[in-house]
C-alpha positions in Angstrom: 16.4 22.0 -0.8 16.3 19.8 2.6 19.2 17.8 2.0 20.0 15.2 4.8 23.3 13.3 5.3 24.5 10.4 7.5 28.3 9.9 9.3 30.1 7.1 8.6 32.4 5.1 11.0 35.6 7.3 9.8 33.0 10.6 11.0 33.1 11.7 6.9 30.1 13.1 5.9 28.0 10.6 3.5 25.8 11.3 1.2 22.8 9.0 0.7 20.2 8.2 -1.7 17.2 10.3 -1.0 14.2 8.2 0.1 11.9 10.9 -1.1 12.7 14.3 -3.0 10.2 16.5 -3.9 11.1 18.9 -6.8 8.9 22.3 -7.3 6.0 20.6 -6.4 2.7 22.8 -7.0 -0.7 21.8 -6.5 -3.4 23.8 -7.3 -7.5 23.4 -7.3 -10.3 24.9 -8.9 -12.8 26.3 -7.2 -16.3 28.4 -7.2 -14.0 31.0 -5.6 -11.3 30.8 -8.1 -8.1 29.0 -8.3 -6.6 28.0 -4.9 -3.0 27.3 -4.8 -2.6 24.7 -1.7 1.1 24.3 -2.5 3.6 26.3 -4.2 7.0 24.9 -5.7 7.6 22.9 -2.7 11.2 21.5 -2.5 12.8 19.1 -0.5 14.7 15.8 -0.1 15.0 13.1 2.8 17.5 10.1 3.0 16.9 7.2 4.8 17.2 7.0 8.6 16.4 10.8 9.2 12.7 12.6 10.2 11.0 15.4 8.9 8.1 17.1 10.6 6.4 20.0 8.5 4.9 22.8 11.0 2.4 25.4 10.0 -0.7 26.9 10.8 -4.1 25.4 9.5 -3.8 26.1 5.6 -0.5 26.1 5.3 -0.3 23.5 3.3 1.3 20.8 5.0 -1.4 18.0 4.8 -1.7 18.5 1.1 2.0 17.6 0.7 1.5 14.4 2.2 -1.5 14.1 0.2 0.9 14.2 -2.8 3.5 11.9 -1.3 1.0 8.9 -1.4 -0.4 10.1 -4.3 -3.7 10.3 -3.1 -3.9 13.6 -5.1 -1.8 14.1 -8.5 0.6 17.4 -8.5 -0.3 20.2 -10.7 3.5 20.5 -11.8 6.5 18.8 -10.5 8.2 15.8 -9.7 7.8 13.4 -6.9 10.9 10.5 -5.9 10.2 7.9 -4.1 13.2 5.4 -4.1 14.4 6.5 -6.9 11.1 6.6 -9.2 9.2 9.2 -10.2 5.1 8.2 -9.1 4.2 12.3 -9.8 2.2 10.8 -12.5 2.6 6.8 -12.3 -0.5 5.1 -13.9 -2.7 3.5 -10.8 -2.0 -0.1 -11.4 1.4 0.7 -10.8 1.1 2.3 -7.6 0.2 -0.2 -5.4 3.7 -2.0 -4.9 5.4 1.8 -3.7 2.4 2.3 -1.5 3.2 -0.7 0.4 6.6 0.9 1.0 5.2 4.0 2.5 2.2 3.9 5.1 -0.2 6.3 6.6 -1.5 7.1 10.4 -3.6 9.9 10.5 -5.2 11.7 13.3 -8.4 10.2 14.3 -7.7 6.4 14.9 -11.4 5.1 15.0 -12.2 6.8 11.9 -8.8 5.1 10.1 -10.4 1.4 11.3 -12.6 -0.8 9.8 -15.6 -0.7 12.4 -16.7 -3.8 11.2 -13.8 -5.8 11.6 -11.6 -6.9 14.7 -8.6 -5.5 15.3 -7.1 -8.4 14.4 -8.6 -8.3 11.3 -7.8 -4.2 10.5 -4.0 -5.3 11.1 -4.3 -8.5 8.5 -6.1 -6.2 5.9 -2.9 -4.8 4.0 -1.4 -8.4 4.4 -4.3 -10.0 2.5 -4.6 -6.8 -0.2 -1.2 -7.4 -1.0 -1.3 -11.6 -1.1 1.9 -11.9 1.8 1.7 -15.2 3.7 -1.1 -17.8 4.6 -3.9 -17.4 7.3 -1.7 -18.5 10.1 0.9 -16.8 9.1 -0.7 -13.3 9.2 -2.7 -14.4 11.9 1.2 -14.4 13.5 2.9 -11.4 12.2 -0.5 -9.4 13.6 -0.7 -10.6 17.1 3.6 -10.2 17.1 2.8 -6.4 16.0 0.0 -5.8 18.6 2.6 -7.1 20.9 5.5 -4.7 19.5 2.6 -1.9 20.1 1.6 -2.3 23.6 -1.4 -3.6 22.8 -2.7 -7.4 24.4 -2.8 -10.3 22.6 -6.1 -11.3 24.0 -7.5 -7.9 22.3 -7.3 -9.4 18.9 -10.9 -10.5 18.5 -12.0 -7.0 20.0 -13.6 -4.0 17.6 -12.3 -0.9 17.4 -15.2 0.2 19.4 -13.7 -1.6 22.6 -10.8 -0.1 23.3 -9.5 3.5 24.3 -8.2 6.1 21.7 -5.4 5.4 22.8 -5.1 1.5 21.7 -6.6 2.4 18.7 -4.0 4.6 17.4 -1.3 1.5 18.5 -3.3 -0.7 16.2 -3.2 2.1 13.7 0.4 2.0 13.8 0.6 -1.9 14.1 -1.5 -2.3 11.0 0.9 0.8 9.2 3.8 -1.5 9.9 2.2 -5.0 8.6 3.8 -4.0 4.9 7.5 -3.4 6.8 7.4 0.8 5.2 10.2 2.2 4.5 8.4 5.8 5.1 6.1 6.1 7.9 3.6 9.1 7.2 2.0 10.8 10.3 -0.5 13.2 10.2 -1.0 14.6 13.0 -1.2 11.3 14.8 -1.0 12.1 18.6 -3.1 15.7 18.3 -6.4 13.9 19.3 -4.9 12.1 22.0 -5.5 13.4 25.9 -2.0 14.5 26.7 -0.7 11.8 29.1 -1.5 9.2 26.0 0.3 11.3 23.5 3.6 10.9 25.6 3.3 7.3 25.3 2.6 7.1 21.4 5.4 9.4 21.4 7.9 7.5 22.9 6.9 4.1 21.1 7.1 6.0 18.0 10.6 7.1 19.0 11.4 3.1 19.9 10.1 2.0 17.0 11.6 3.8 14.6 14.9 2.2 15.2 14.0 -1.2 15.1 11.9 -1.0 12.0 14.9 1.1 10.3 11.7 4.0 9.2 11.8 7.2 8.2 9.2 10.0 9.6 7.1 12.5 7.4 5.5 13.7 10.5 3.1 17.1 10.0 1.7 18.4 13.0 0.6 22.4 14.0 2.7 21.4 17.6 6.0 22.2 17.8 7.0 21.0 20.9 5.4 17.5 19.8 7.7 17.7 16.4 11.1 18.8 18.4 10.7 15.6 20.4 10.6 13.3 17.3 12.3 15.1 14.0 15.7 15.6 13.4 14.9 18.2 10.8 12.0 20.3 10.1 10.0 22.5 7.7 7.9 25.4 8.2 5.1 26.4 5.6 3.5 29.1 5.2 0.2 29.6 2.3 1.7 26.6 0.4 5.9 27.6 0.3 8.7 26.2 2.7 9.8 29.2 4.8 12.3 28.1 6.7 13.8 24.7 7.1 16.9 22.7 8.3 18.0 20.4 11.3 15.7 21.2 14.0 17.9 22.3 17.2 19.4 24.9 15.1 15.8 26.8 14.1 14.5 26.1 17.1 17.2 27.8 19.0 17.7 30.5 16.3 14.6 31.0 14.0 15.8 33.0 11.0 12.0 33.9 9.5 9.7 36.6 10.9 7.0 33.9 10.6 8.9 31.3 12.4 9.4 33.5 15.0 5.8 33.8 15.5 5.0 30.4 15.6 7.4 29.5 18.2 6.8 32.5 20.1 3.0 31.3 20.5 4.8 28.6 22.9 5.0 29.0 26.2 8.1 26.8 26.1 9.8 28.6 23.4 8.7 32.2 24.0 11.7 34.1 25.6 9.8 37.3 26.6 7.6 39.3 26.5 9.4 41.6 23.0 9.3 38.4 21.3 5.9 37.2 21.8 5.1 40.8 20.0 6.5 39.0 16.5 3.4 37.3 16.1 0.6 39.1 13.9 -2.7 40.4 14.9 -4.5 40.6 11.5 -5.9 38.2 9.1 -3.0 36.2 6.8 -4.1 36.4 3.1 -5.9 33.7 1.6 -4.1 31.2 -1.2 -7.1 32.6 -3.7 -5.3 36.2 -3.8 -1.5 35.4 -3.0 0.4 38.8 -2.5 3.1 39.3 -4.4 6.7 39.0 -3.2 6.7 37.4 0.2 3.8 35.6 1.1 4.4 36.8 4.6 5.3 40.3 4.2 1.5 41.6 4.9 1.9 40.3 8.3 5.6 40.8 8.4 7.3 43.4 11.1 9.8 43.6 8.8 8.5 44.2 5.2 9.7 46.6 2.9 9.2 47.2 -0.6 11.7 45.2 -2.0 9.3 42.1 -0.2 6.2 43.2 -2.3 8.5 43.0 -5.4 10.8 40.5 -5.0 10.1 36.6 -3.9 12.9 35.8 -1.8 14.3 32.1 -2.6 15.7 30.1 0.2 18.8 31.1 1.3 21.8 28.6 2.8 22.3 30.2 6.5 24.8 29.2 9.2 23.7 25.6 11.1 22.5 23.6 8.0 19.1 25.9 8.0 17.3 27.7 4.8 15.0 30.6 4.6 13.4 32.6 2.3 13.7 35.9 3.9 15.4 38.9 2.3 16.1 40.4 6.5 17.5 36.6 7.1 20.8 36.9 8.3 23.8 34.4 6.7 
């Protein structure tokens, strides 16, 4: 389990209470095709203060698990910890109050506005759904967060329509801060950006996360995009946590085959030509048929038949990293 700790002024090593903890999550749907399982016993904790970006291919899993964080879809088995509290299977009515401690920016900005409304209006809306302050006073606190965003004052009366993609996803994030979060949830917020506008959501991301005292669930497929705003990470793989730990320490020593691959598919990251080669060429199985053992071990360089048999559990490796790979060295 993800376990994250802060230093205190003495440089002992604190532990804190976990913001969010995730205990053998699984969610699994029905389908025409059979049962699909999206996510598979997913484990992991994160204190206050620290960021965690979840990495995977499309399918992994990784958007379904903030699906279950906000509770927009109930877990099949498990138990979910938000401050504390359990909300795996919280009655509705009750929801609302912890929801306005964790907010949402997703990946396409226009689509996440109300088209109808101003932007002034899209950054009031959680203030009025949740009754904080008079007209003037919202009115206020919106124009101060378009401010703390980059994004004019004089564009409060403007629709989404108006301005760039870029502005959009700044009143995105203005409108996700309006409820002061404790967890900011990003889904692949900057992947539909040109590149030159990512950098700069990237960096006030990176400035506001210190002045809003927030902590990051950030899922994106780009892992150059994640090393420049996590301090730890998790890689998934058909529904189950790989590989994860403080993010310097994979990234410069990857202990999982399929780790390996991603980071070899990056220019940035690949060292050579022999590593690049740890990527796989066929098909991954599908989460209707899960293989037994190691989910990775069709695709694996390194399989043997104690993978097809036996499902390797993470394992605590040097640097503060976990895998769940039977070749990972401790």
């Amino acid at each position: 389990m993800l376990s994250c700790r802060a230093t205190d002024e003495w440089g002992e090593r604190v532990t804190q209470e976990p913001l969010l903890r995730l205990d053998n999550v699984t969610k699994q749907f029905r389908t025409r095709q059979g049962t699909m399982t999206a996510v598979d016993r997913v484990s992991f904790t994160l204190v206050r203060g620290e960021h965690l970006g979840i990495v995977g291919a499309s399918g992994s899993g990784k958007s379904t698990v903030i699906k279950l964080v906000q509770r927009l879809i109930q877990p099949t088995s498990g138990d979910i910890f938000f401050t504390g509290v359990d909300i795996a299977r919280m009655p509705r009515a009750e929801l609302r109050k912890w929801r306005s401690k964790m907010q949402a920016v997703s990946q396409n900005p226009y689509a996440s506005l109300f088209p109808n409304k101003t932007i002034g209006q899209n950054i009031v809306e959680p203030l009025l759904i949740h009754r904080i302050g008079s007209t003037q006073e919202r009115k206020e606190k919106a124009m101060a967060l378009m401010e703390k965003v980059g994004v004019p004052r004089n564009q409060f009366y403007a629709f989404p329509h108006e301005i760039s993609g870029g502005q959009q996803q700044r009143i995105a994030i203005a409108r996700a801060l309006a409820l002061q979060p404790e967890l900011l949830i990003l889904d692949e917020a900057v992947s539909s950006l040109d590149v030159s506008i990512q950098a700069q959501i990237l960096h006030l991301l990176a400035s506001l996360r210190g002045e809003f005292d927030l902590t990051y669930l950030f899922v994106s497929h780009n892992l150059a995009v994640v090393r420049l705003i996590c301090s730890h990470v998790a890689v998934m793989f058909l529904g189950r946590i790989v590989e994860m730990g403080p993010i310097d320490a994979i990234y410069e020593k990857p202990a999982h085959p399929y780790t390996k691959a991603l980071l070899a598919a990056v220019p940035e990251f690949t060292q050579g030509e022999e590593e690049a080669q740890v990527a796989a060429a066929s098909e991954p199985p599908t989460p209707y048929d899960l293989p037994s053992g190691c989910v990775y071990r069709t695709l694996c360089p390194l399989a043997s038949d104690r993978c097809a048999s036996e499902q390797p559990a993470l394992q605590a490796l040097a640097g503060g990293r976990l895998a769940a790979c039977h070749f990972a060295q401790v």
